[in-house]
C-alpha positions as YAML, in Angstrom:
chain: A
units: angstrom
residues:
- id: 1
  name: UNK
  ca: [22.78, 12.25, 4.33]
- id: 2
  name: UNK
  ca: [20.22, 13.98, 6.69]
- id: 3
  name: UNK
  ca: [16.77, 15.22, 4.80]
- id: 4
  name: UNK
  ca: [16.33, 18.86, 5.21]
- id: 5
  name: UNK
  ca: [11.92, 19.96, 6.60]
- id: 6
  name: UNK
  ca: [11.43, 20.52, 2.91]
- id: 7
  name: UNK
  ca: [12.50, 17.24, 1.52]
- id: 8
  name: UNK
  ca: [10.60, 15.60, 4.35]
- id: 9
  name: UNK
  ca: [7.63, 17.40, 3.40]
- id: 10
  name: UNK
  ca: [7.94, 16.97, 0.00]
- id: 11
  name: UNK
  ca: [8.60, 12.96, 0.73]
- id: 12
  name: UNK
  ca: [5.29, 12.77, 2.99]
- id: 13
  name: UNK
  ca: [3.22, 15.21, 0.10]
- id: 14
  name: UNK
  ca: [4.22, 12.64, -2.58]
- id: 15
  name: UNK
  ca: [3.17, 9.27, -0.58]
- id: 16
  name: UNK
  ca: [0.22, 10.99, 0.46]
- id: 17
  name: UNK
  ca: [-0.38, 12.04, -3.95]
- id: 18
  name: UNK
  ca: [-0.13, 8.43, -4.36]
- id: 19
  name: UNK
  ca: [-2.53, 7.14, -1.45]
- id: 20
  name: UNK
  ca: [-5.24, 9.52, -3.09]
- id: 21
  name: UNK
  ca: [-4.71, 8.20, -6.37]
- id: 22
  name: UNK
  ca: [-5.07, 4.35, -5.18]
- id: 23
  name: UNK
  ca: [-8.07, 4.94, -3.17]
- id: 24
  name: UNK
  ca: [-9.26, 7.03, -6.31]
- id: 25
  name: UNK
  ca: [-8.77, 4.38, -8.66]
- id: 26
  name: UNK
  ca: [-9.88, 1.55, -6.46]
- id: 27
  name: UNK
  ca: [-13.25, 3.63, -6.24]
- id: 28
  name: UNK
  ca: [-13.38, 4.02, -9.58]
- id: 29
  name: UNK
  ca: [-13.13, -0.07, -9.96]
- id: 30
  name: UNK
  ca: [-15.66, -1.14, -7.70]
- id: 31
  name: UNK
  ca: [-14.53, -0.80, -4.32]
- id: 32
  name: UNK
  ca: [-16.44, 2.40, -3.18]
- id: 33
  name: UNK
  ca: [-15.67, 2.51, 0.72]
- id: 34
  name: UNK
  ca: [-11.75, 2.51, -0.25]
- id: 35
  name: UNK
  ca: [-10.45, 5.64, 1.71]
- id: 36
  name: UNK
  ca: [-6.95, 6.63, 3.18]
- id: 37
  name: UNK
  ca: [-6.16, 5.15, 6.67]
- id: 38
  name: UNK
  ca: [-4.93, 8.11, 9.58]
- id: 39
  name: UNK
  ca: [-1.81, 7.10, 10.50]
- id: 40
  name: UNK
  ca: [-1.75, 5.09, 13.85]
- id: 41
  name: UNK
  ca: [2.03, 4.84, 14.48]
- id: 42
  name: UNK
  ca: [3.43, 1.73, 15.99]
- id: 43
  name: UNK
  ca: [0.66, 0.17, 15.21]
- id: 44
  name: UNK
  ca: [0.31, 0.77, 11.67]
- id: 45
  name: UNK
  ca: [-2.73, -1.13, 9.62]
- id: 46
  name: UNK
  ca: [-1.36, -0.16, 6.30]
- id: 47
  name: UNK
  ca: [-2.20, 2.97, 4.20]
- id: 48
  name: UNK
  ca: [-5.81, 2.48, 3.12]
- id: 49
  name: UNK
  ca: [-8.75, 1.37, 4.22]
- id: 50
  name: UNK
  ca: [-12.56, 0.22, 3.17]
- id: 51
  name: UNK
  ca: [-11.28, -3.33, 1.84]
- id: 52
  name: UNK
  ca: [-12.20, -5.94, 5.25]
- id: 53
  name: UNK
  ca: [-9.51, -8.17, 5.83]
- id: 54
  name: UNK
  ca: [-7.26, -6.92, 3.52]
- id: 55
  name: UNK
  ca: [-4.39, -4.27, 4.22]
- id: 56
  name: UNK
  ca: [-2.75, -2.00, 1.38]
- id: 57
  name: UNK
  ca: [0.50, -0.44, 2.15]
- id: 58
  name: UNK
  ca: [1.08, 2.53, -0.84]
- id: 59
  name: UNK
  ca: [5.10, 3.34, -1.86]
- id: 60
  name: UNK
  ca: [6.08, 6.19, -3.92]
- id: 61
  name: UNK
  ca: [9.59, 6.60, -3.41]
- id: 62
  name: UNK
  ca: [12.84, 6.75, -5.67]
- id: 63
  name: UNK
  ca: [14.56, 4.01, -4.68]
- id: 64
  name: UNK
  ca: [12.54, 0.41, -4.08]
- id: 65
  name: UNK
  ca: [13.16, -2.15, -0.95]
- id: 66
  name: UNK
  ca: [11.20, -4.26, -1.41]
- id: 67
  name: UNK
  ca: [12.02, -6.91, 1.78]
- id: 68
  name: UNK
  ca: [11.34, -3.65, 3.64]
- id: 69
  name: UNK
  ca: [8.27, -3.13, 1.63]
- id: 70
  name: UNK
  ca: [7.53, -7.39, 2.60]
- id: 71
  name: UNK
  ca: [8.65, -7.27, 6.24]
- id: 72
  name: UNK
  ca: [6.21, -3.95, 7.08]
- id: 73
  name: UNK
  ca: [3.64, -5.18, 5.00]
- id: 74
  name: UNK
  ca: [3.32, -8.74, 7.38]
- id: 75
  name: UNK
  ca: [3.62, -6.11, 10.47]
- id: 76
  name: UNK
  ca: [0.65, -4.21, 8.89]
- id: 77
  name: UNK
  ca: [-1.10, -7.40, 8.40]
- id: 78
  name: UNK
  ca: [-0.99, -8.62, 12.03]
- id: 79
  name: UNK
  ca: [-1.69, -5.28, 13.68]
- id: 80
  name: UNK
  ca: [-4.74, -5.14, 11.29]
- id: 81
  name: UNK
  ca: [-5.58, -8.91, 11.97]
- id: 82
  name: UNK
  ca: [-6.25, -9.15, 8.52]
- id: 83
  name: UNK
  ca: [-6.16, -12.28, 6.05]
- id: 84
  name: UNK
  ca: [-4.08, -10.77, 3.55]
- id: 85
  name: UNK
  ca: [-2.15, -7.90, 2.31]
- id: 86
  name: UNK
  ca: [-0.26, -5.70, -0.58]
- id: 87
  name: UNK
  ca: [1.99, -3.21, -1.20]
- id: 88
  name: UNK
  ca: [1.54, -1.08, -4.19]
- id: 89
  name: UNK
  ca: [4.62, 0.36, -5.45]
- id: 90
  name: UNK
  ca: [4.19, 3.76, -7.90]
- id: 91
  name: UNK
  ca: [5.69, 3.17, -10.91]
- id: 92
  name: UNK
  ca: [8.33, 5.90, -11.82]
- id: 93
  name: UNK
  ca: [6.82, 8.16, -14.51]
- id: 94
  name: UNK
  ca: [3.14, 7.16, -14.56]
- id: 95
  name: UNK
  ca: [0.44, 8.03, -12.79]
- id: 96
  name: UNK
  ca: [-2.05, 5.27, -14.23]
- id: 97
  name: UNK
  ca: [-2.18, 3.46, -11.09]
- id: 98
  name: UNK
  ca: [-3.06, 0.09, -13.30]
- id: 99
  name: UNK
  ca: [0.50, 0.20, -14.24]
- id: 100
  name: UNK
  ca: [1.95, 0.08, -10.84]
- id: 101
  name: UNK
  ca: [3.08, -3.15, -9.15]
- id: 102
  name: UNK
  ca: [0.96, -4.93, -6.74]
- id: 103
  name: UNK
  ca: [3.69, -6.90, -4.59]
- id: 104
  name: UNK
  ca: [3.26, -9.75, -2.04]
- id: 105
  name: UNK
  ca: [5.08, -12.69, -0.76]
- id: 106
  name: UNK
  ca: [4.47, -15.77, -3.06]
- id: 107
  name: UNK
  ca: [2.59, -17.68, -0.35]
- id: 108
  name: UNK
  ca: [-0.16, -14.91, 0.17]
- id: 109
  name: UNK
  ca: [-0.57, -15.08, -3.33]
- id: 110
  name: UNK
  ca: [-0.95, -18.34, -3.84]
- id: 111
  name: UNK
  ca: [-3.42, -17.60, -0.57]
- id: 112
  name: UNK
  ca: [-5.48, -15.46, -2.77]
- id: 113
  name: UNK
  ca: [-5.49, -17.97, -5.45]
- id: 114
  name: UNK
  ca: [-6.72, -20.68, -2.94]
- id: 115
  name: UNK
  ca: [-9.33, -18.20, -1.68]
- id: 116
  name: UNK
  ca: [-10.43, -17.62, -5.28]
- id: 117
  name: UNK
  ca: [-11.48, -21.17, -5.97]
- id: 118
  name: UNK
  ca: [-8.57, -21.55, -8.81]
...
């Protein structure tokens, strides 16, 4: 099924909803030079930026993939050459970011464990 201008538009206006409310909430919790990345095409460095090192890719969509979520995310990460990454995925029906999922391959989070001295 082919996406008519207004549902791509709509589409784009919701991701771009849920990249203000991440970089609004990550403010809010310490992380004051959080701000939404410009979008850089091919070579894409994830959806927000202000954290060094670290790449956030935002999702806000119906239906969740997450290996496609995984396999841009690790693209994002080496375009960004960056030490680690997430994806945060909107939870359907809130909009307290805190209850949407922080995803990442096991490895990088055992990564951030490492890095964390646990």
């Amino acid at each position: 099924m082919t996406r008519t201008a207004a549902q791509m538009r709509a589409a784009k206006a919701k991701g771009r909803d849920a990249e203000n409310d991440v970089v609004e909430w990550l403010r809010a919790n310490g992380r004051p030079h959080a701000e939404r990345r410009r979008l850089t095409g091919s070579s894409d460095q994830g959806d927000i930026a202000g954290l060094p090192y670290v790449v956030i890719e935002v999702k806000a969509e119906k239906s969740i993939d997450l290996p496609g979520y995984l396999r841009e995310l690790e693209t994002e990460i080496r375009n960004a050459n960056a030490d680690t990454g997430v994806v945060i995925v909107k939870r359907r029906g809130s909009t307290d970011v805190s209850t949407w999922y922080a995803v990442l391959p096991a490895q990088r989070w055992l990564d951030v464990l490492t890095e964390a001295g646990r």
